[in-house]
C-alpha positions as CSV (number, residue, x, y, z in Angstrom):
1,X,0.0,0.0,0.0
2,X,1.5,3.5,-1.1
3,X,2.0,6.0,1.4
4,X,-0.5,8.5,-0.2
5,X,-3.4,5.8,-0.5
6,X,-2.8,5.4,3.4
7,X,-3.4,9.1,3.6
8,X,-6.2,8.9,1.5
9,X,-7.8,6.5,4.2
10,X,-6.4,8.2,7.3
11,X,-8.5,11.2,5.6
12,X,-11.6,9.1,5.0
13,X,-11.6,7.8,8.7
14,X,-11.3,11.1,9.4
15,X,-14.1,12.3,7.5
16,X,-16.5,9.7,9.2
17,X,-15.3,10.4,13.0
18,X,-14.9,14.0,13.2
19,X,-17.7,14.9,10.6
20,X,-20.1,13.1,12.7
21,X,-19.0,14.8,16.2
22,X,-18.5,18.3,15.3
23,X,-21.6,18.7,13.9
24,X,-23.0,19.0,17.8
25,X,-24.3,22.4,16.8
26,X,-27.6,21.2,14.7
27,X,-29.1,19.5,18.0
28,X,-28.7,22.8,19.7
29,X,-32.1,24.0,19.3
30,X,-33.8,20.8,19.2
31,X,-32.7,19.7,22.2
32,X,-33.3,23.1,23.5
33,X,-37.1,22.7,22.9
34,X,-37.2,18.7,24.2
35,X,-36.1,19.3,27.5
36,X,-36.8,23.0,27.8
37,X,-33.1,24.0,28.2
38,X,-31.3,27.5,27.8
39,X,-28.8,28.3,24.9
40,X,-26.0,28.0,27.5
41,X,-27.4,24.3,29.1
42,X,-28.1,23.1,25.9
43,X,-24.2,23.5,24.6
44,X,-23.2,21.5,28.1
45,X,-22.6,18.5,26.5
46,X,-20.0,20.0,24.3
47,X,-18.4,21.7,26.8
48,X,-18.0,18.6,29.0
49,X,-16.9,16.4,26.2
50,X,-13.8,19.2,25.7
51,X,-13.1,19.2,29.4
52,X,-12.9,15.3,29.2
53,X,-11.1,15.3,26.0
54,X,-8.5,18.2,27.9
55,X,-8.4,16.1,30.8
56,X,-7.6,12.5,28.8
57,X,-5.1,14.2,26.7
58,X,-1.9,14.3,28.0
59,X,-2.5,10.1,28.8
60,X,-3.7,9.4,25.4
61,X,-0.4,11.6,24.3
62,X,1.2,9.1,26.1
63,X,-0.4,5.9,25.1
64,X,0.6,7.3,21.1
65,X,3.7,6.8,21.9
66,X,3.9,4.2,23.7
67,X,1.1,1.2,21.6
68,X,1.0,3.7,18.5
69,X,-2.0,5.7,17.1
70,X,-3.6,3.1,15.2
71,X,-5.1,1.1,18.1
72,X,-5.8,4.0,19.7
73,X,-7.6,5.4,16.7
74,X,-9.4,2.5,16.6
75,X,-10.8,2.5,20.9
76,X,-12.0,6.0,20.2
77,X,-14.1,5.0,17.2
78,X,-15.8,2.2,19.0
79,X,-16.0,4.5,22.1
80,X,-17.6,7.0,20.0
81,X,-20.2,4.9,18.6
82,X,-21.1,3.8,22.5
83,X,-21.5,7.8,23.2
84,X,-23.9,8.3,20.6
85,X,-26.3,5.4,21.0
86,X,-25.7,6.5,24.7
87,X,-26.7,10.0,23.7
88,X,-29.9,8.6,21.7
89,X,-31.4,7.5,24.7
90,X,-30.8,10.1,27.2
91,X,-34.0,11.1,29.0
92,X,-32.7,14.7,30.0
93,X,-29.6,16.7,30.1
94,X,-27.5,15.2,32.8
95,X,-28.3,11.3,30.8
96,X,-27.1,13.9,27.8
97,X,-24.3,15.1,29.3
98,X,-22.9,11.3,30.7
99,X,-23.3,9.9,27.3
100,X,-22.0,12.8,24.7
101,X,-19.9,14.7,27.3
102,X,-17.6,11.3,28.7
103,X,-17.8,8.8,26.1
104,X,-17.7,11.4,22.9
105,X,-15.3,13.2,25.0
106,X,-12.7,10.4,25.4
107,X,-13.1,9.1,22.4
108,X,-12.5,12.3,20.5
109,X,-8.8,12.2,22.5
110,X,-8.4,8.9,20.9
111,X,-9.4,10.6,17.2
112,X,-7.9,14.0,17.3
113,X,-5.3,15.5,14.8
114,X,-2.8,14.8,17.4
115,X,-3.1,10.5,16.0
116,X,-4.0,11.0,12.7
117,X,-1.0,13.4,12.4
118,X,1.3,11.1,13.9
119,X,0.1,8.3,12.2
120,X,0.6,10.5,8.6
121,X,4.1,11.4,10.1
122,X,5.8,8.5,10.7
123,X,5.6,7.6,7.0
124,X,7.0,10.9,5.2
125,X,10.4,12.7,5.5
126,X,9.8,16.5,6.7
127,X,10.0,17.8,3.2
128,X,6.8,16.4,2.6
129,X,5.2,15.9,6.0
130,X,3.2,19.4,6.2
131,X,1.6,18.3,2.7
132,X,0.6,14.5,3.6
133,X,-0.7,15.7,7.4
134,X,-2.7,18.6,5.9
135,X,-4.4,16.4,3.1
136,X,-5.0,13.7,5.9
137,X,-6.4,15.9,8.4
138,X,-8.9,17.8,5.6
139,X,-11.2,15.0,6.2
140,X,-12.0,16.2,9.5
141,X,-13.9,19.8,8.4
142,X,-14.8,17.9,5.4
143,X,-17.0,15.8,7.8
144,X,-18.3,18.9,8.8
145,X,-19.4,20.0,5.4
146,X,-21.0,16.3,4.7
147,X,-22.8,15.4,7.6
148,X,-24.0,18.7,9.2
149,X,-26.4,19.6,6.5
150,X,-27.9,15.6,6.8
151,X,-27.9,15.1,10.6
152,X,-29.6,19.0,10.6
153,X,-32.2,17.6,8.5
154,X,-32.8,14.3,10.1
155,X,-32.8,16.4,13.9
156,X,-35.2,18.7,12.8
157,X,-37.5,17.5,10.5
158,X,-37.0,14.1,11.9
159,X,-36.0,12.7,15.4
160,X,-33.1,14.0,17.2
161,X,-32.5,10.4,18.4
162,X,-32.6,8.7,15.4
163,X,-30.1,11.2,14.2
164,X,-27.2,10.3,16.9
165,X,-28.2,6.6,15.9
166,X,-27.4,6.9,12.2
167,X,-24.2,8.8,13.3
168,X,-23.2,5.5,15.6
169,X,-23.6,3.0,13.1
170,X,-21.9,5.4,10.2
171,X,-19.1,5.5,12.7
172,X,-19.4,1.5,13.9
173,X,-19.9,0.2,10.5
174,X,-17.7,2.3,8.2
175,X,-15.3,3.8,10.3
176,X,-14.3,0.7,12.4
177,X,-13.5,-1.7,9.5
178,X,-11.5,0.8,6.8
179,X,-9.4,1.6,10.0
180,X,-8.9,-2.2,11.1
181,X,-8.2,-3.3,8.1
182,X,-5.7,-0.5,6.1
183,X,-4.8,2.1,9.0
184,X,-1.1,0.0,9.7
185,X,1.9,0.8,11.4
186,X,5.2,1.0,9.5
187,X,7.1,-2.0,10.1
188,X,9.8,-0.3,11.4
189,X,8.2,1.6,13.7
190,X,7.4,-1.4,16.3
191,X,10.6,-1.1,17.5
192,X,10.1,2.5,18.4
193,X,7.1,2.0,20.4
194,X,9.4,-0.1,22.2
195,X,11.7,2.3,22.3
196,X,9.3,4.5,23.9
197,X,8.0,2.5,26.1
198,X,11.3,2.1,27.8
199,X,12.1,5.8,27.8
200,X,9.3,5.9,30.4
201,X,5.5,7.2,30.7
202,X,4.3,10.8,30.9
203,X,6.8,12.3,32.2
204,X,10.9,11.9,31.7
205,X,13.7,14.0,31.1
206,X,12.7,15.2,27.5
207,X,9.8,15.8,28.3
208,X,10.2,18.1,31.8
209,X,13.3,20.0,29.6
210,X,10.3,20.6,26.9
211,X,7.9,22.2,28.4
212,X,10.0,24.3,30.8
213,X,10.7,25.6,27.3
214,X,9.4,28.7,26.2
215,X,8.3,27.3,23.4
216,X,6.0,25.2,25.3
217,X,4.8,28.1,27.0
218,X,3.9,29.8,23.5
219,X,2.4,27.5,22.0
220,X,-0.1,26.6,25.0
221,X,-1.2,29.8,25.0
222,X,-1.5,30.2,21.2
223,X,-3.9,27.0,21.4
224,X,-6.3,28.4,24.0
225,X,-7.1,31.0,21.5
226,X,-7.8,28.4,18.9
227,X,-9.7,25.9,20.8
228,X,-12.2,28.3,22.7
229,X,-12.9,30.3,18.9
230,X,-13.1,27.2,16.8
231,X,-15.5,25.5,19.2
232,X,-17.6,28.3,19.9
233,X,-18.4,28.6,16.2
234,X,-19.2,24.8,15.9
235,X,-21.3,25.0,19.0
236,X,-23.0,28.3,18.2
237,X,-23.1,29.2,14.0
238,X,-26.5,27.7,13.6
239,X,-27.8,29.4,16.8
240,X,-26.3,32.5,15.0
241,X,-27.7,31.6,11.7
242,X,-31.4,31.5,13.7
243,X,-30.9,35.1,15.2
244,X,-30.5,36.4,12.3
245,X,-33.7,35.1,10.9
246,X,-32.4,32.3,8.5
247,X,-33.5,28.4,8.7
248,X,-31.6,26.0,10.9
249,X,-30.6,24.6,7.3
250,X,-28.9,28.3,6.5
251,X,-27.0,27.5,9.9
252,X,-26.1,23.7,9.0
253,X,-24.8,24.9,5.8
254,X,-22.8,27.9,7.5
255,X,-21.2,24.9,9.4
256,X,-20.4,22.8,6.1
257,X,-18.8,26.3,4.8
258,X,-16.7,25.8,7.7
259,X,-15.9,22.4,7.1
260,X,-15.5,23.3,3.4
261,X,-13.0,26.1,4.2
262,X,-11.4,24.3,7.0
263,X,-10.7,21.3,4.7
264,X,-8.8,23.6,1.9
265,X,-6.9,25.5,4.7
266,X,-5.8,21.6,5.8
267,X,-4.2,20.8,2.6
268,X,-2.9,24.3,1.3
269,X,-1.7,25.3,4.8
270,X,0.3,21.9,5.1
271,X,1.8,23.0,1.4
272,X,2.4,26.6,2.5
273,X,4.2,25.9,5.2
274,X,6.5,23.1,3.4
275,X,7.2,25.9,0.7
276,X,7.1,29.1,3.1
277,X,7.9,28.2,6.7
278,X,5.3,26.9,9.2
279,X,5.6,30.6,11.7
280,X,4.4,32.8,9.1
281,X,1.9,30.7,7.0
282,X,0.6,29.9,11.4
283,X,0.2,33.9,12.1
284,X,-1.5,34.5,8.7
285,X,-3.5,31.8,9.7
286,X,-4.3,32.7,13.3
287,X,-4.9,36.4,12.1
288,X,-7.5,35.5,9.0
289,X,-9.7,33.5,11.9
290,X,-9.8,36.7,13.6
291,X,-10.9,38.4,10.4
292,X,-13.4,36.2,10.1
293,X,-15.0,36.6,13.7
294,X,-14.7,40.2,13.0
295,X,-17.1,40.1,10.1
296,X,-19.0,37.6,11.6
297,X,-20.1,39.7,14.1
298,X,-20.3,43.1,12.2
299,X,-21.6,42.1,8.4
300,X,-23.7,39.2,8.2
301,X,-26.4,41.2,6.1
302,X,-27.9,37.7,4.1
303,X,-27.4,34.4,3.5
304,X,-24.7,35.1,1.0
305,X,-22.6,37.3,3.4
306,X,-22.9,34.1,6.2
307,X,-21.9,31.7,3.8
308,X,-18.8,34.1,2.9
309,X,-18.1,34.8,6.2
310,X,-18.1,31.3,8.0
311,X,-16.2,30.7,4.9
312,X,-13.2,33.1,5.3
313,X,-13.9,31.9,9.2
314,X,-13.7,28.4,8.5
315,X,-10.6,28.2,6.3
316,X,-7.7,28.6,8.3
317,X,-9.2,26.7,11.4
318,X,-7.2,23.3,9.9
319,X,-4.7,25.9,8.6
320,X,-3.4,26.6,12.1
321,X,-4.3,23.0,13.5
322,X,-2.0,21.3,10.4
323,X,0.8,23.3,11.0
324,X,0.6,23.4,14.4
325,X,1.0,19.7,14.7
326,X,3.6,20.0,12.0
327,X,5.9,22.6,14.4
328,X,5.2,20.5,17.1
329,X,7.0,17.4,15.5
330,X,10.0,19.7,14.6
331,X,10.4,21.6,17.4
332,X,10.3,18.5,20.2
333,X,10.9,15.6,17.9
334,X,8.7,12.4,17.0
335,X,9.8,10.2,20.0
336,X,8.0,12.5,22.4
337,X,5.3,14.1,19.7
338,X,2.5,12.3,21.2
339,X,3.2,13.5,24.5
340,X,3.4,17.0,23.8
341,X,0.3,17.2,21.8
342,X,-0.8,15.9,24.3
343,X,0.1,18.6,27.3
344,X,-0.4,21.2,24.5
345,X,-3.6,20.5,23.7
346,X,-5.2,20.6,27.2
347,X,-4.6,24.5,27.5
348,X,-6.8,23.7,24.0
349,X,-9.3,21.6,25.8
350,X,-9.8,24.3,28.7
351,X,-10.5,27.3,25.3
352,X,-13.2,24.5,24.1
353,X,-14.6,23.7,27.2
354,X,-15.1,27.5,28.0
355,X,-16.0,28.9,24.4
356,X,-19.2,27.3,24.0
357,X,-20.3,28.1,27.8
358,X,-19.0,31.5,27.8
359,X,-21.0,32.5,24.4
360,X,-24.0,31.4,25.4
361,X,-24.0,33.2,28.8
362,X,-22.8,36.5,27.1
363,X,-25.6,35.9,24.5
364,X,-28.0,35.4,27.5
365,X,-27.1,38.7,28.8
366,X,-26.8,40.8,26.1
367,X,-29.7,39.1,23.9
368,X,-26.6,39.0,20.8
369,X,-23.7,37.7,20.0
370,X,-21.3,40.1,19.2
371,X,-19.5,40.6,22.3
372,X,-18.5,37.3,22.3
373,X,-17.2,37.5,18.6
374,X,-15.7,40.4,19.3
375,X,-14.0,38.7,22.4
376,X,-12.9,35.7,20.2
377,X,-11.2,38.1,17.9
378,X,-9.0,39.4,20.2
379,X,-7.8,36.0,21.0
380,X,-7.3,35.1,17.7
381,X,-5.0,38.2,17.6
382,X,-3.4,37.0,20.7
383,X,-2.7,33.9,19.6
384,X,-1.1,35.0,16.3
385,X,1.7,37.3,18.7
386,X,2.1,34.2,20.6
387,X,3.1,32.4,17.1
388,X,5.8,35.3,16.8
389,X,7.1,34.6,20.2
390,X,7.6,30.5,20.0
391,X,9.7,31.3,16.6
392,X,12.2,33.2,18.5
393,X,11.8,31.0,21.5
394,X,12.0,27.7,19.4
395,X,15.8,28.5,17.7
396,X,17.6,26.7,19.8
397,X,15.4,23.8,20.4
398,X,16.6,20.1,19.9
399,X,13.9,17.7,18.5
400,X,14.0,14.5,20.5
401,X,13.9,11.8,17.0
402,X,13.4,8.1,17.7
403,X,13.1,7.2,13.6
404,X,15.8,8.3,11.3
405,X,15.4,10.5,8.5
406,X,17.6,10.9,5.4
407,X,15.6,14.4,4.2
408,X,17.2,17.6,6.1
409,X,15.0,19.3,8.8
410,X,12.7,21.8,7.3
411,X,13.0,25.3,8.0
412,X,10.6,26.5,10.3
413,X,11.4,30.6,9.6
């Protein structure tokens, strides 16, 4: 099997996983008005499933290194298909919360970028890696774009239940098997697991000298601001979309614009920042999202100006994600990459967890929701300084390498 028809399938497993749980938003409203919640209750089962998923992090970092991401990729989409037939029958929002927010939660640990991109990593050379990640990682907001628009129609013109039971057995049925059977391990990596394994668990040497690093410290803080803005959109766009007096399928299509941008910013960031360097192709990135939250709260006049917007919001959200993981290899090395997405991502978590609260309790209070787009572009902005910061602070760094490479380190300027 060639390296590029694995990526192909990493991307389609992808596709069924995260298209199925970020599309969360569409039940918003329905479950709302089935057990007569507020905007800010109804979005708790999001929040809790990215507190869980912060929380479970750093140990599913660890078990990537340690047993590899293909068995773990594979738990989390079982696990995931448990949450939503969990979430199917759940007779009010704490039954809700217990089955989306833990079992989702976890399992989306087990199925974020950080194993798919180590997966896609461990079979390319760094002149190629941002390329084959990005292109692998696109299925995720392509999932978006494919199922919101479907489950929005099946949770409001259907059932809402029915709708998280489809998304189980797309996930049990399709998902499962194409990752069993073609998502496989270099041969030569076995010996690296082992490798890892021995070098200890959570936390050894390379890791503690990594993140007293200031790169560390950058990059946490650059996540935040991308977790709590790209989770508040997928929690809150077709809320938006509604307030503004479209349909909830305006609002599930806003999403798939996300997912369509999101998946082009995948694969041309991943290129961009092979050709350009991954710290400026990251700031553009970081500073188009806030652009986008700008407009977002400011000119949505019609539908056509939503779709554009969520658009131009949508596209670099894999942008900064793809190269992201990309530094993150570079900077610490592949022997301790899972780890360190890991620790990274839980500063991520804490944005995601609080994004979705957070916007539906300043939309609460101020009956709109432009304080809290205007809030998210700030971060945004932040998060793009913090970009500037971790390439001064990341010169010096030494990348901790368990496989050997024969293609020269990329630059990184």
């Amino acid at each position: 099997m060639g390296n590029w028809f694995f990526v192909a399938i990493a991307m389609l497993v992808a596709f069924i996983a995260s298209g199925d749980r970020l599309a969360y938003g569409v039940f918003v409203v329905p479950v709302s008005e089935a057990f007569n919640l507020t905007r800010s209750q109804a979005v708790l089962p999001v929040s809790v499933a990215m507190a869980v998923w912060g929380v479970s992090q750093p140990f599913i970092g660890s078990m990537l290194d340690t047993y590899g991401p293909r068995r773990i990729i594979l738990a989390g989409l079982a696990l995931m298909s448990l949450g939503f037939l969990a979430s199917a029958v759940s007779q009010n929002l704490v039954q809700l919360m217990l089955g989306y927010g833990l079992f989702v939660g976890i399992a989306s640990g087990g199925l974020a970028t950080a194993a798919f991109g180590l997966l896609i990593s461990r079979r390319f050379g760094v002149q190629q890696r941002g390329r084959a990640i990005g292109f692998a990682l696109a299925g995720i907001p392509l999932g978006t774009l494919a199922f919101a628009p479907f489950i929005s129609f099946m949770a409001n013109s259907w059932n809402w239940r029915w709708a998280f039971v489809v998304m189980a057995a797309i996930v049990l049925l399709i998902g499962l098997p194409l990752g069993y059977l073609f998502l496989k391990e270099p041969r030569h990596v076995e010996g690296a697991q082992a490798q890892n394994f021995k070098a200890g668990s959570l936390f050894n040497k390379d890791i503690l000298r990594a993140i007293k690093s200031r790169a560390y410290l950058f990059l946490l803080l650059a996540y935040f601001g991308c977790g709590s803005s790209g989770q508040f959109l997928q929690a809150h766009l077709p809320a938006i979309a509604r307030d503004h007096g479209f349909s909830p399928q305006v609002g599930a299509l806003g999403l798939g614009m996300i997912g369509a941008g999101g998946a082009v910013g995948a694969m041309i960031g991943g290129w961009l920042s092979d050709r350009f360097g991954r710290f400026k192709v990251l700031i553009a990135g970081y500073l188009m999202r806030a652009a986008g939250f700008f407009m977002l709260a400011f000119f949505v006049s019609d539908t056509t100006s939503f779709y554009t917007i969520a658009l131009v919001a949508g596209l670099p959200i894999f942008l900064t994600v793809t190269v992201t993981q990309t530094v993150v290899f570079e900077v610490f090395g592949t022997r301790i990459a899972g780890r360190m997405l890991g620790l990274i991502f839980v500063l991520h978590q804490v944005g995601s967890t609080l994004g979705p609260w957070v916007g539906g309790k300043l939309y609460e209070s101020t009956d709109s929701y432009q304080l809290a787009l205007l809030i998210g572009t700030g971060l945004l902005s932040f998060s793009a300084l913090c970009v500037w910061l971790l390439k001064e602070s990341s010169k010096n760094m030494k990348p901790v390498e368990v496989i050997v490479e024969t293609a020269p380190r990329a630059a990184t300027t």
